[in-house]
N, C-alpha and C positions, 0 to 999 in steps of 0.2 A: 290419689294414690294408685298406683300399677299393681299389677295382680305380679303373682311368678308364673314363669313358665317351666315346665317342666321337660324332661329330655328321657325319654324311652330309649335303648340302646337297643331292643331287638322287639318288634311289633309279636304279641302271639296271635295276635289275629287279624286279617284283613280288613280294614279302616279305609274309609273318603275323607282327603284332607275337605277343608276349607274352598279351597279354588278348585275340588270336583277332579283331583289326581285322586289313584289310588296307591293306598300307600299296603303293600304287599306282603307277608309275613316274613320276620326275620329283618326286613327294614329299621332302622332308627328313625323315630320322628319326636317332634316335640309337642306339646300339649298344653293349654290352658285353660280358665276358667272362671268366669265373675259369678257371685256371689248371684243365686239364684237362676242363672242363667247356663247354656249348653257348653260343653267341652268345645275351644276350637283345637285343630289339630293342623299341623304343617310341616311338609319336609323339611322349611330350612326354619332356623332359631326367628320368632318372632322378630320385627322391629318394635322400639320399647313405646310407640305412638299405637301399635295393636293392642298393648297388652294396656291401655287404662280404658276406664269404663265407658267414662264421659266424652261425647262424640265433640264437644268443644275441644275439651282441652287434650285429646288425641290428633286434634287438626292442627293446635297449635305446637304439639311435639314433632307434627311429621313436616313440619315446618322448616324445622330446624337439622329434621334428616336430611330434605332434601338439601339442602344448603353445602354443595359440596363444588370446590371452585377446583382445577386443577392448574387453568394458564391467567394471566394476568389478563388479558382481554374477555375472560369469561365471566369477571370480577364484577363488573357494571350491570351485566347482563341481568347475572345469580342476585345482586341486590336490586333490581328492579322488581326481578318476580316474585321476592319475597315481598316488598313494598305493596306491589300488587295483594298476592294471598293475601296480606293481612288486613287491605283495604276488602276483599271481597267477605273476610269473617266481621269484619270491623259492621260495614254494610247489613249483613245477616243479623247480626247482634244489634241494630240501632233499629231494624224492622221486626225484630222480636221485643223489644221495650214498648216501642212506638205502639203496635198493636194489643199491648195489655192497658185495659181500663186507666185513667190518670189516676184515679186514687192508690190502682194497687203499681203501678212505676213506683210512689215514692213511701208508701207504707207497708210494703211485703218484701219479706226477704228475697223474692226472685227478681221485684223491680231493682230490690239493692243490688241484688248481685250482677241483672244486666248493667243495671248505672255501674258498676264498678268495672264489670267486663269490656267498656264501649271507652271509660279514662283509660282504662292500663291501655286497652290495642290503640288510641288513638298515640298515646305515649310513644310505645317501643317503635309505631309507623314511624314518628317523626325521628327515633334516635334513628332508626334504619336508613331510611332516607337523609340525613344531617351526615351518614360517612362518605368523607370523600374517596372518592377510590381513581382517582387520574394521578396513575405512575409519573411521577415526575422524573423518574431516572433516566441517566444518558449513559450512553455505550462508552462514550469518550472522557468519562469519568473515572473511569476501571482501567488498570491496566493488562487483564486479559480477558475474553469475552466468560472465564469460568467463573472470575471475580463477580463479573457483572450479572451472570444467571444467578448467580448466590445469594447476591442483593436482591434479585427482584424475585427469588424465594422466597428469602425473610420476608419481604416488603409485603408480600402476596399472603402470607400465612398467618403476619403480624395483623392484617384487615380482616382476614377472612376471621381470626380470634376476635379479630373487635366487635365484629356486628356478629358473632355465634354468643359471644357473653351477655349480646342485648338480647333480654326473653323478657317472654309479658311472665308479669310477675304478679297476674293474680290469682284467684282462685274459680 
């Protein structure tokens, strides 16, 4: 669960964001807060991967931020490095199981929940990696090159929706 952030329209007093700006009086900034923990405070609107608690499943939000394609040749690229990312929490997560006593892996709710957290990332890796992303469209298909950018819009926006719908879906 994410916290809210909230939105100050005019600072009455002078504040250090987070990343060590200062944010000046009269400023608008925005501000947050988990539950026993310090105000953060930022000039621009959180991303919603700052605003949840848990440093896992903040990794796995900013995941999916970063996941932003703009041309069809950066398509391969952006699904590798996610494949990657989720191999390197996948990794972190199976050396965090690994390292807890065998009795408590399979009879404590933290072994459950790494055993759960290592299927779901081992999952969404593979649906990630299973999308094909090699444009098979041809120029000489179309008959004007705006037809043919149109297509390889959709075609581009259509993938980049597929693999953003694959999220790990545990907890």
């Amino acid at each position: 669960m994410a916290t809210r952030a909230h939105f100050v329209k005019k600072a009455r007093k002078e504040h250090t964001a987070d990343d060590g700006t200062k944010i000046p009086i009269g400023t608008s900034y925005f501000w947050w807060k988990f539950n026993f923990g310090r105000k953060h405070k930022s000039l621009k609107a959180p991303k919603y991967s700052q605003l949840i608690n848990s440093p896992f499943l903040s990794q796995v939000a900013a995941f999916k931020e970063d996941f932003f394609v703009i041309e069809v040749d950066e398509l391969e690229e952006k699904r590798d490095q996610l494949v990657e990312e989720i191999s390197q929490l996948l990794d972190e997560t199976q050396d965090s199981l690994q390292n807890m006593p065998e009795h408590l892996q399979e009879q404590s709710s933290s072994g459950e929940l790494l055993t759960e957290r290592v299927e779901m990332l081992e999952q969404w890796k593979d649906e990630v990696e299973g999308v094909d992303v090699e444009c098979s469209l041809e120029r000489d298909d179309y008959d004007s090159l705006e037809d043919f950018a149109e297509a390889k819009e959709e075609w581009l926006q259509e993938k980049v929706g597929e693999i953003e719908d694959m999220d790990y879906q545990g907890s």
